[in-house]
TIMI-2910 file (N, C-alpha, C, CB; in pm, 1 decimal, decimal comma, always signed):
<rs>
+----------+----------+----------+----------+----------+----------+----------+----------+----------+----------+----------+----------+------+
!      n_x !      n_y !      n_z !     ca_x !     ca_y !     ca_z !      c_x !      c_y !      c_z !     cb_x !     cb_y !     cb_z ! resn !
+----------+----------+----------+----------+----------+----------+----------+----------+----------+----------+----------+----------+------+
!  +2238,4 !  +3098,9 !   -222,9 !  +2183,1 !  +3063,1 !   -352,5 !  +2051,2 !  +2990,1 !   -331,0 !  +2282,7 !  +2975,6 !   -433,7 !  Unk !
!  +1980,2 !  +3034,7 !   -387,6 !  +1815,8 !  +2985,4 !   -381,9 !  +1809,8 !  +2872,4 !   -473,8 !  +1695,6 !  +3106,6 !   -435,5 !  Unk !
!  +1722,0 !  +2728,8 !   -435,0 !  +1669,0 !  +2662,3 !   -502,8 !  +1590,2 !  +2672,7 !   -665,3 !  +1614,3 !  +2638,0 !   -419,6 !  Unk !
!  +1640,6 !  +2640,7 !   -764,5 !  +1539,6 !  +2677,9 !   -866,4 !  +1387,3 !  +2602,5 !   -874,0 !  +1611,0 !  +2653,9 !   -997,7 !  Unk !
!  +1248,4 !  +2657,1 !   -915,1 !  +1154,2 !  +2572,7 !   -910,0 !  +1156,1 !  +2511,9 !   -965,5 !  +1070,7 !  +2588,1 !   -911,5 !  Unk !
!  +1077,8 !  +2380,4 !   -942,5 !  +1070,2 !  +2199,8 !   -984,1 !   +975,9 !  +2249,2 !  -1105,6 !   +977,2 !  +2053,0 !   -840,8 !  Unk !
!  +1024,7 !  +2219,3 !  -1245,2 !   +886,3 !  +2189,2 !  -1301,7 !   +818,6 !  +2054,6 !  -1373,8 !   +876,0 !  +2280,7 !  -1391,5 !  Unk !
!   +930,4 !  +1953,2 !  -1285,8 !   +812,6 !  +1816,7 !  -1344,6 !   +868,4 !  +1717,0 !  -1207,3 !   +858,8 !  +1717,9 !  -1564,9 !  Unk !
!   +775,6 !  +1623,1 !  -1214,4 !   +800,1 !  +1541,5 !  -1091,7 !   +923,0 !  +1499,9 !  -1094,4 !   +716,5 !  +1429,2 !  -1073,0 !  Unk !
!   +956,5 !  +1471,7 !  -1151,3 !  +1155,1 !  +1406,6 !  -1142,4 !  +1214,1 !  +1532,9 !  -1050,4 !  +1277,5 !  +1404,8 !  -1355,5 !  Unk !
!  +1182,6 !  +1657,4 !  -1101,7 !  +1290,1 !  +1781,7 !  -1019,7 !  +1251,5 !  +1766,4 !   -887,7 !  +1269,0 !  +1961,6 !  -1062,9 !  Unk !
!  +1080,8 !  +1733,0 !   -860,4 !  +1029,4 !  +1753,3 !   -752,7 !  +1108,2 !  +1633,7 !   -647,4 !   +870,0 !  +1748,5 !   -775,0 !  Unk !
!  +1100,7 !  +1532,1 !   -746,5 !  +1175,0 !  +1412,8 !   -634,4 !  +1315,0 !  +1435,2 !   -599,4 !  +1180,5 !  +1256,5 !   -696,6 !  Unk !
!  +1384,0 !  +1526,4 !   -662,4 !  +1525,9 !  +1502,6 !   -643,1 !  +1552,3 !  +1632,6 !   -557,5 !  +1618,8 !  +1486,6 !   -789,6 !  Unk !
!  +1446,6 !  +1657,5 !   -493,9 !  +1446,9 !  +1788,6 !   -391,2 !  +1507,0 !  +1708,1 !   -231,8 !  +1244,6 !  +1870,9 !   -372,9 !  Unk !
!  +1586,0 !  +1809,9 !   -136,5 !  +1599,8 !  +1731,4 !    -30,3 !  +1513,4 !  +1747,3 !    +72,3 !  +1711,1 !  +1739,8 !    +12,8 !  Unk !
!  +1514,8 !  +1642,2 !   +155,4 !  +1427,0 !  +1660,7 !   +328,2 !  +1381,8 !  +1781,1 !   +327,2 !  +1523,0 !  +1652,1 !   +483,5 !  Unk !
!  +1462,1 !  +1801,3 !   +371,6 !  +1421,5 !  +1980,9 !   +408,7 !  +1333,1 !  +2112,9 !   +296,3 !  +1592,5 !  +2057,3 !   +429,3 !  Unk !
!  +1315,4 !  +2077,0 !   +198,4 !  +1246,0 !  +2121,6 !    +88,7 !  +1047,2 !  +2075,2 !    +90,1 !  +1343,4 !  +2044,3 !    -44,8 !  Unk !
!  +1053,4 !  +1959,6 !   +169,7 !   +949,1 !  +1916,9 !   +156,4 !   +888,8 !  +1897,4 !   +270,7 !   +952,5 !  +1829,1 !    +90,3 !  Unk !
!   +726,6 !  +1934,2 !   +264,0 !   +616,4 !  +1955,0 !   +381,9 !   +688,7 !  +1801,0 !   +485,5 !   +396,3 !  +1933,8 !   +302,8 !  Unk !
!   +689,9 !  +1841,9 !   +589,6 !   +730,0 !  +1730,6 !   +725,5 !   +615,2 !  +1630,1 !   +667,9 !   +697,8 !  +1799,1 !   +931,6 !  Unk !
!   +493,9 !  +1623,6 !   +661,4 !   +368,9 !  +1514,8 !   +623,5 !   +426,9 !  +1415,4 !   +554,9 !   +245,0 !  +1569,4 !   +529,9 !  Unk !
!   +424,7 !  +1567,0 !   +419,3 !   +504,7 !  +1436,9 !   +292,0 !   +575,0 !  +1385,4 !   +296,8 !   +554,0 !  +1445,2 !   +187,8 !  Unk !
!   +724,7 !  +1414,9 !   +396,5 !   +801,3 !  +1364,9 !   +379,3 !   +788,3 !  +1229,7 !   +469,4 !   +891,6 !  +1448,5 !   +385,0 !  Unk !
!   +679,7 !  +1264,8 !   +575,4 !   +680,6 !  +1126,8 !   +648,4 !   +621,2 !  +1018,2 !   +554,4 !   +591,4 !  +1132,0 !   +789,1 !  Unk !
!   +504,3 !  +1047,0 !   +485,8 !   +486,5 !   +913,2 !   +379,8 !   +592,2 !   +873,2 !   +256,4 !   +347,7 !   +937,0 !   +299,8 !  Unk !
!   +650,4 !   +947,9 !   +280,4 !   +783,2 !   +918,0 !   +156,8 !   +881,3 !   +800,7 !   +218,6 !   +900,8 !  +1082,9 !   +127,0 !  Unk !
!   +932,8 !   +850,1 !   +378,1 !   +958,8 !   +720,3 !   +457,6 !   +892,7 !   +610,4 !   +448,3 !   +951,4 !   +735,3 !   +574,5 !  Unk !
!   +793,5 !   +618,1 !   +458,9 !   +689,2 !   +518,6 !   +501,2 !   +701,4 !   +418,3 !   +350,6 !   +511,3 !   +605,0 !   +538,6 !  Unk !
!   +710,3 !   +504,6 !   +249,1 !   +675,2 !   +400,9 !   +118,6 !   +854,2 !   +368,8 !    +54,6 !   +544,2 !   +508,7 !    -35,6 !  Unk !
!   +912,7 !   +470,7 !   +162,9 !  +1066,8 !   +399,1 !    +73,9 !  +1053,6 !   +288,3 !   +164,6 !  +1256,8 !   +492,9 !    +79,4 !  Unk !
!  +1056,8 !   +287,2 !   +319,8 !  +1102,7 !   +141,2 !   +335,6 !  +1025,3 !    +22,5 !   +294,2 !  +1124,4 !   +118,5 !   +464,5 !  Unk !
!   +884,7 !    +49,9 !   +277,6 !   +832,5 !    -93,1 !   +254,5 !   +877,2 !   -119,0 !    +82,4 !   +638,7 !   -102,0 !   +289,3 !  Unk !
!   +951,7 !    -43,2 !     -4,6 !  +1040,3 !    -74,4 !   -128,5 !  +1160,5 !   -115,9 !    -98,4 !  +1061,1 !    +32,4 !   -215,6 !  Unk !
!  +1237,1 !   -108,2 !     -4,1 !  +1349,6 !   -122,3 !    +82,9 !  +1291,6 !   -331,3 !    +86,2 !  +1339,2 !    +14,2 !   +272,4 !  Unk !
!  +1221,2 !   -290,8 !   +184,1 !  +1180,4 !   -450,1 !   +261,5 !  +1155,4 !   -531,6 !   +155,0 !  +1035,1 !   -460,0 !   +366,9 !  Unk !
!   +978,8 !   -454,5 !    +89,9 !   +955,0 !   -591,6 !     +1,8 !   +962,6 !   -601,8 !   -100,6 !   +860,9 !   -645,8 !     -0,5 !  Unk !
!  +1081,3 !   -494,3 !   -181,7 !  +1105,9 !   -486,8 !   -338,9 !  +1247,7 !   -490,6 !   -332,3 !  +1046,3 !   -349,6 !   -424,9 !  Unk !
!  +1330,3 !   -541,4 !   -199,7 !  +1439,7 !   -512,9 !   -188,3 !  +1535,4 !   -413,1 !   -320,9 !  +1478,7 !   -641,5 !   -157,8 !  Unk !
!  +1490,6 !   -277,1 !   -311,7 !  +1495,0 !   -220,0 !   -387,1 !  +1702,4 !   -122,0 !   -266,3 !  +1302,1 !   -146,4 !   -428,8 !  Unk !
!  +1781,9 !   -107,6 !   -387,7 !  +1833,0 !     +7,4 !   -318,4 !  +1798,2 !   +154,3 !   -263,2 !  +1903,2 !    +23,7 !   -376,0 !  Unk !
!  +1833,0 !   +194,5 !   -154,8 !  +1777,2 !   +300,9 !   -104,5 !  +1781,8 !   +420,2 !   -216,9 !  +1847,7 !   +332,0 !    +26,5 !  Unk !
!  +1889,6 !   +417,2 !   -243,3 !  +1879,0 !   +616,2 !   -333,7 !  +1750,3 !   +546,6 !   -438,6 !  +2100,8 !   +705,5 !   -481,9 !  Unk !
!  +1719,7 !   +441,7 !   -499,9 !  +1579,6 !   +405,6 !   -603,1 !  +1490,1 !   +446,5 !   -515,8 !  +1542,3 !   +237,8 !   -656,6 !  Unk !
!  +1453,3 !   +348,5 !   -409,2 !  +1350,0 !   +316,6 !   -283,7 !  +1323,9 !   +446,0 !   -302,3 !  +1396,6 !   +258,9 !   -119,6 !  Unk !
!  +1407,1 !   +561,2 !   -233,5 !  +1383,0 !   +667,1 !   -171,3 !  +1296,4 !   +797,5 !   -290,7 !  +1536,9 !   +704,8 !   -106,5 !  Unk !
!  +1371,1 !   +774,4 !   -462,3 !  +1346,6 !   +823,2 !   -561,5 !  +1239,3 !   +799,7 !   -583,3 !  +1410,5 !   +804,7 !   -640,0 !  Unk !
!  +1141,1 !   +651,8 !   -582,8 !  +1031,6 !   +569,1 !   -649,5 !   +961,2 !   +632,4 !   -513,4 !  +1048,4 !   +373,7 !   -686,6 !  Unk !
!   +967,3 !   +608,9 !   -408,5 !   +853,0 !   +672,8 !   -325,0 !   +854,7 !   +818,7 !   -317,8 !   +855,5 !   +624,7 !   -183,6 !  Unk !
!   +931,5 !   +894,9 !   -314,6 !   +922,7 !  +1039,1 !   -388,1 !   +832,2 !  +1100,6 !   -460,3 !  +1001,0 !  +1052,8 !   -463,7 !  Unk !
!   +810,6 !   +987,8 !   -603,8 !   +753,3 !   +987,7 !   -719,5 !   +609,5 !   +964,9 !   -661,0 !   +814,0 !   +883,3 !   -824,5 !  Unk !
!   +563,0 !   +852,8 !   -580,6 !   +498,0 !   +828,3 !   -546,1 !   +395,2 !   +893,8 !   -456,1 !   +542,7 !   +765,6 !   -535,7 !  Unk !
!   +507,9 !   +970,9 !   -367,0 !   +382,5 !  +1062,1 !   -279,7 !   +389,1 !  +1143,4 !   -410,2 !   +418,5 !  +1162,0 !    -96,6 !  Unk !
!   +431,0 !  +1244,8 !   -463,9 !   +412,2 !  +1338,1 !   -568,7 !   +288,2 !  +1318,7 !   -678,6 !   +540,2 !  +1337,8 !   -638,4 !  Unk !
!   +296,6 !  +1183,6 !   -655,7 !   +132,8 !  +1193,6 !   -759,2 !    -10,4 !  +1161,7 !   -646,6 !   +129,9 !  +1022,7 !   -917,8 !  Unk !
!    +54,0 !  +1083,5 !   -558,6 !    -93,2 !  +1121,9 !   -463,1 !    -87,8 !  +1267,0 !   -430,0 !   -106,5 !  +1033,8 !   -301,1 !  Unk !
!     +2,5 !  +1335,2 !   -357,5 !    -32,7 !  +1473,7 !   -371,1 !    -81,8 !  +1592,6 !   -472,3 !    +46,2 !  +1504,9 !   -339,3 !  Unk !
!    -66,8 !  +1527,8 !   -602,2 !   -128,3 !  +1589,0 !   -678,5 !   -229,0 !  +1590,1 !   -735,0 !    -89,0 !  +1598,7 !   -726,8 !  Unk !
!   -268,2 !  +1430,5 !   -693,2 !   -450,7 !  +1384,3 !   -731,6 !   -528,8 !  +1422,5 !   -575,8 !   -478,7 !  +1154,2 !   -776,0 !  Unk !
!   -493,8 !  +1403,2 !   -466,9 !   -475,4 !  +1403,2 !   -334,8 !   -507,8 !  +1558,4 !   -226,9 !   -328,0 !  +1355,9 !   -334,8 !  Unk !
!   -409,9 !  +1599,2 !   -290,4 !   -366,0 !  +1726,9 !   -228,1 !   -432,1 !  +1800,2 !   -151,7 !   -335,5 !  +1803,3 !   -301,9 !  Unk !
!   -481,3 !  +1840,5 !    -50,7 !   -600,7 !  +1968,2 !    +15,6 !   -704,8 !  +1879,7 !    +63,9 !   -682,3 !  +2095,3 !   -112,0 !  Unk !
!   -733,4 !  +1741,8 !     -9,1 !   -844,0 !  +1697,1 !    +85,6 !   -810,2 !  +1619,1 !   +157,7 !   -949,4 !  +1648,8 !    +41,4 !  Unk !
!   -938,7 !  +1602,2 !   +293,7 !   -918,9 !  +1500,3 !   +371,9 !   -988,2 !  +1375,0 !   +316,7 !   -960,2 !  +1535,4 !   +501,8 !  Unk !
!   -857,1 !  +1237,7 !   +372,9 !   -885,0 !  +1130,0 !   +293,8 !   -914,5 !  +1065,1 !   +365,4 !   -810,2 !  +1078,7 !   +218,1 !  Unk !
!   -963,7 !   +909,5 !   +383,5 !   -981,3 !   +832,7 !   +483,9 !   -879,0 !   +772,7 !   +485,9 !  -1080,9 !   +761,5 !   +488,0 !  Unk !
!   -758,2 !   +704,4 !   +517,1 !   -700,4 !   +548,9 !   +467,8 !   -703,8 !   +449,7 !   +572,5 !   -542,3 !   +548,5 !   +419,8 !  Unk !
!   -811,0 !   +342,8 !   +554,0 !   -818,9 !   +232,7 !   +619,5 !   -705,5 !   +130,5 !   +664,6 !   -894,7 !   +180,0 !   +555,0 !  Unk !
!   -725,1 !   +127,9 !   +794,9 !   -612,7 !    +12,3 !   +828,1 !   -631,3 !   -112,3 !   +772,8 !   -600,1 !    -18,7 !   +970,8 !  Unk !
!   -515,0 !   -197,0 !   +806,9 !   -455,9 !   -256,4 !   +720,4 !   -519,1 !   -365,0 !   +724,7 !   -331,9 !   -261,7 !   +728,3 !  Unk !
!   -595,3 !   -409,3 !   +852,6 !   -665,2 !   -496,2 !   +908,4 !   -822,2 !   -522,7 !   +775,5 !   -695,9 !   -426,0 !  +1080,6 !  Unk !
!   -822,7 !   -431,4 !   +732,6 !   -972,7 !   -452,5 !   +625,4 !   -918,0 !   -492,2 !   +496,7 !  -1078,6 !   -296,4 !   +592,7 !  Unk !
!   -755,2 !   -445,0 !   +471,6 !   -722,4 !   -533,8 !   +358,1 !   -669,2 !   -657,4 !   +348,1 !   -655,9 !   -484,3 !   +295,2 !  Unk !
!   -606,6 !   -689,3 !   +489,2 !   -584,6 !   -867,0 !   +544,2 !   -708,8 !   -918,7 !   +532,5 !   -533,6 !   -901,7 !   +717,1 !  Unk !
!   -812,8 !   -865,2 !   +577,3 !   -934,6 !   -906,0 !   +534,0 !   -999,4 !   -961,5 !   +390,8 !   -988,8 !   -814,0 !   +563,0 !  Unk !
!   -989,6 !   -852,0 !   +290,1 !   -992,4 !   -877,1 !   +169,8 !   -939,4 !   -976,8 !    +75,2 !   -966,5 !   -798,8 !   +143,2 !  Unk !
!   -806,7 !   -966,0 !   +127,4 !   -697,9 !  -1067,1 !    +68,8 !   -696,7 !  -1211,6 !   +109,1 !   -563,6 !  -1020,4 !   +104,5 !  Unk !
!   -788,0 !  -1219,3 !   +272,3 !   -793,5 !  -1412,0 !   +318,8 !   -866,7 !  -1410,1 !   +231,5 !   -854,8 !  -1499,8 !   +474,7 !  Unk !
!  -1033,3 !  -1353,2 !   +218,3 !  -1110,5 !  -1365,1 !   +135,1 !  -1092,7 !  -1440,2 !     +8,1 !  -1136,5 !  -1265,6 !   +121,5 !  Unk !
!  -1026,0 !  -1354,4 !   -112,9 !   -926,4 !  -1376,2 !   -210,9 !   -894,3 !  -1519,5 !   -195,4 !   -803,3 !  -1283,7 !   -195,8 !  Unk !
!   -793,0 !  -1537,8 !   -118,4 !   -707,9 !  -1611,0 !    -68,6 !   -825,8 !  -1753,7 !    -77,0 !   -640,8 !  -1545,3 !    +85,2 !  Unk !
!   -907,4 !  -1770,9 !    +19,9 !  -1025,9 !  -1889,3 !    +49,5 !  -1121,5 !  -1929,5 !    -71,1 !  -1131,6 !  -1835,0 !   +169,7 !  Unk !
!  -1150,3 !  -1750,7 !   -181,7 !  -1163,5 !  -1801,2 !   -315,7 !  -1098,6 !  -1925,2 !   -389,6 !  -1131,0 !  -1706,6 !   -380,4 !  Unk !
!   -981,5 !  -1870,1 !   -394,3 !   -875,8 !  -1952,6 !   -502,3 !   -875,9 !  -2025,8 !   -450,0 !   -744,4 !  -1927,6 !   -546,8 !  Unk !
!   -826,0 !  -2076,5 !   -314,0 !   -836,4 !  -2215,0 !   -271,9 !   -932,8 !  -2317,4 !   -246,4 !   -794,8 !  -2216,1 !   -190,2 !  Unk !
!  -1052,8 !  -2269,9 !   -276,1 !  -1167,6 !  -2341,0 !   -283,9 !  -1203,8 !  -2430,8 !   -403,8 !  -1259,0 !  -2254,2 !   -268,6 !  Unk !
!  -1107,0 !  -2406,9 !   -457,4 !  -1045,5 !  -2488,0 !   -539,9 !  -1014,6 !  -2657,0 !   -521,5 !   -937,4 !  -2421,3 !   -550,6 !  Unk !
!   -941,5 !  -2623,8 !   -447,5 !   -834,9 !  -2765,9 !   -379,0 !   -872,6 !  -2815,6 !   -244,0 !   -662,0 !  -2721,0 !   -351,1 !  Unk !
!   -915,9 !  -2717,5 !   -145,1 !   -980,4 !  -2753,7 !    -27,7 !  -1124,9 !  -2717,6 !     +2,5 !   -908,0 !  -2706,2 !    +66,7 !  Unk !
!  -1154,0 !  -2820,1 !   +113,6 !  -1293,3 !  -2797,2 !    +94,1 !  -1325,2 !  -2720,1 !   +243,8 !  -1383,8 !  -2951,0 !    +60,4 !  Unk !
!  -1434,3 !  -2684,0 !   +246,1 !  -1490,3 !  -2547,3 !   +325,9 !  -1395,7 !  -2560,0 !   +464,1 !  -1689,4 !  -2551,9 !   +367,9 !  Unk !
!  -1426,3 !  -2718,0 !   +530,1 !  -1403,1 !  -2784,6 !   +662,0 !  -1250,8 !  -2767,1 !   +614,3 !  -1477,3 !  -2955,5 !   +701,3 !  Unk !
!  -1180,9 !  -2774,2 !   +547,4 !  -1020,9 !  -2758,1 !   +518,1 !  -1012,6 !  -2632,1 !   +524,6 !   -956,4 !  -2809,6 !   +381,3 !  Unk !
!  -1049,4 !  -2549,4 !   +444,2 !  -1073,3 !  -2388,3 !   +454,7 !  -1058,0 !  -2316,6 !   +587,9 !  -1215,7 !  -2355,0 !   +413,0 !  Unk !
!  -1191,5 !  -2315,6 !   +681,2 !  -1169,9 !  -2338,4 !   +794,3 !  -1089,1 !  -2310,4 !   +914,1 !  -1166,9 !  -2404,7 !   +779,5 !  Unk !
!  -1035,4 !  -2472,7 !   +911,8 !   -926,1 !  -2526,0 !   +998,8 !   -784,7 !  -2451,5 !   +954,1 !   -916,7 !  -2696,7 !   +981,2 !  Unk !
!   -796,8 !  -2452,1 !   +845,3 !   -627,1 !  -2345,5 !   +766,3 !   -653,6 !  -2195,1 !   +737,2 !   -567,6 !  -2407,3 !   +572,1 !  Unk !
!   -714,1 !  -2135,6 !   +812,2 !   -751,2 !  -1992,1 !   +858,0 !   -815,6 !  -1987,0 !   +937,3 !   -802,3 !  -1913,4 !   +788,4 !  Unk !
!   -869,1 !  -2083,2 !  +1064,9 !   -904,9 !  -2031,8 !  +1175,3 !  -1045,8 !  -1910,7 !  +1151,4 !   -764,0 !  -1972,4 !  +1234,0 !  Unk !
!  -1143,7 !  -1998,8 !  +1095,4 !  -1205,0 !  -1938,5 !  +1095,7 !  -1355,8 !  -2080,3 !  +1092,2 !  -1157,2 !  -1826,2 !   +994,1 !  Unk !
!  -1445,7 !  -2010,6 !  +1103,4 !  -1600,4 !  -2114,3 !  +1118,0 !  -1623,3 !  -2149,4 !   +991,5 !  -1755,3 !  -2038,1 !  +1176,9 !  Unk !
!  -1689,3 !  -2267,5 !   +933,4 !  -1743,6 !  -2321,9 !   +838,6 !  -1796,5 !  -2232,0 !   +768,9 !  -1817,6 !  -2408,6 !   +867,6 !  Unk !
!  -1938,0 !  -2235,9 !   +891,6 !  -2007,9 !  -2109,7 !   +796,8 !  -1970,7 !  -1956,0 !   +747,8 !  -2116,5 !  -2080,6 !   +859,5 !  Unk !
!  -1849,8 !  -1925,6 !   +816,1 !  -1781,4 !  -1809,8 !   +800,7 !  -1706,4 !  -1814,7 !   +631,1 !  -1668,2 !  -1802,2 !   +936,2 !  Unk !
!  -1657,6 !  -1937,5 !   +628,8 !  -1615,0 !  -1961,8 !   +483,0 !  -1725,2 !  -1985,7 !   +394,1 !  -1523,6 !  -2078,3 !   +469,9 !  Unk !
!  -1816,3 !  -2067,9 !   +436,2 !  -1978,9 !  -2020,3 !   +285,4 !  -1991,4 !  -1931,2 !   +272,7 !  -2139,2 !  -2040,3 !   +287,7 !  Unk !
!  -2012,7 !  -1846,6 !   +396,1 !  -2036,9 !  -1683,6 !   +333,9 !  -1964,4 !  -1601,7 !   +279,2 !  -2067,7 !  -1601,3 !   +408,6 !  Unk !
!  -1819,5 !  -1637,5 !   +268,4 !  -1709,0 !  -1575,1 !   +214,3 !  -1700,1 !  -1662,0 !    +31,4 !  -1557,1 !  -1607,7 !   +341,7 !  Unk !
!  -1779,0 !  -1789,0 !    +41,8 !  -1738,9 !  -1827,7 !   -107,0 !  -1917,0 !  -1758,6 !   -140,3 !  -1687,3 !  -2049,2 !   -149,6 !  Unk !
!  -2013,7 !  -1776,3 !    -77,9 !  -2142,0 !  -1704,3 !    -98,7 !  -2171,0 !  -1600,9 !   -177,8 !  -2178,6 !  -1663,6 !     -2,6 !  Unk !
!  -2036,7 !  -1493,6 !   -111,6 !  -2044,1 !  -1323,0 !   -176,9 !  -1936,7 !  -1318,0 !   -261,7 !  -2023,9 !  -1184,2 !    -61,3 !  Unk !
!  -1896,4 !  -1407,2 !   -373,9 !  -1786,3 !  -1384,1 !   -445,3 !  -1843,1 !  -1259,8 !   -554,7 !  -1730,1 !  -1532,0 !   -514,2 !  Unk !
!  -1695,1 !  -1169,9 !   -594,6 !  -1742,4 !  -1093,1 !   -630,9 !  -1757,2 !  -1101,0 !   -815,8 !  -1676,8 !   -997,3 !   -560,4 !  Unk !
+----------+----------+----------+----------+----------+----------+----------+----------+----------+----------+----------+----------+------+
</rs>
């Protein structure tokens, strides 16, 4: 008995392993567990919600090549962020010393706010 075709993303997600490109299915891993870890989400959701998830990057996505930057430029972004808001309450020399980073490294980070 043959599979019937998916015609909306819900059918598409409730397809098994084996139905779906090896790629996709590796980012489908990839985004159930970090829903697993940091949404302590149950797996059959986890696994459903990242499903859903590659299914719409693959469909905005699909055929081209993409870049995706490591993770290291968005830890980046986020101390940034992070030395914003707190520039608040601490001052540069506090800044600093509680991210390991140079004085002047933090002016230039409150310098280029966006």
């Amino acid at each position: 008995m043959s599979t019937p075709i998916p015609s909306s993303p819900l059918q598409l997600a409730d397809l098994n392993k084996e139905h779906w490109h090896p790629r996709l299915y590796d980012l489908v891993e990839v985004v159930e567990a970090a829903y697993m870890r940091e949404l302590r989400l149950p797996q059959a959701k986890a696994t459903q919600f990242a499903k859903l998830a590659v299914i719409a990057i693959a469909s905005q996505m699909g055929g081209k090549m993409i870049y995706i930057p490591q993770t290291r430029q968005l830890e980046k972004e986020l101390r940034k962020l992070s030395i914003r808001m707190e520039s608040k309450h601490l001052t540069p020399r506090e800044l600093a010393d509680k991210h390991g980073l140079t004085v002047q490294t933090v002016y230039s980070y409150l310098a280029h706010q966006p």
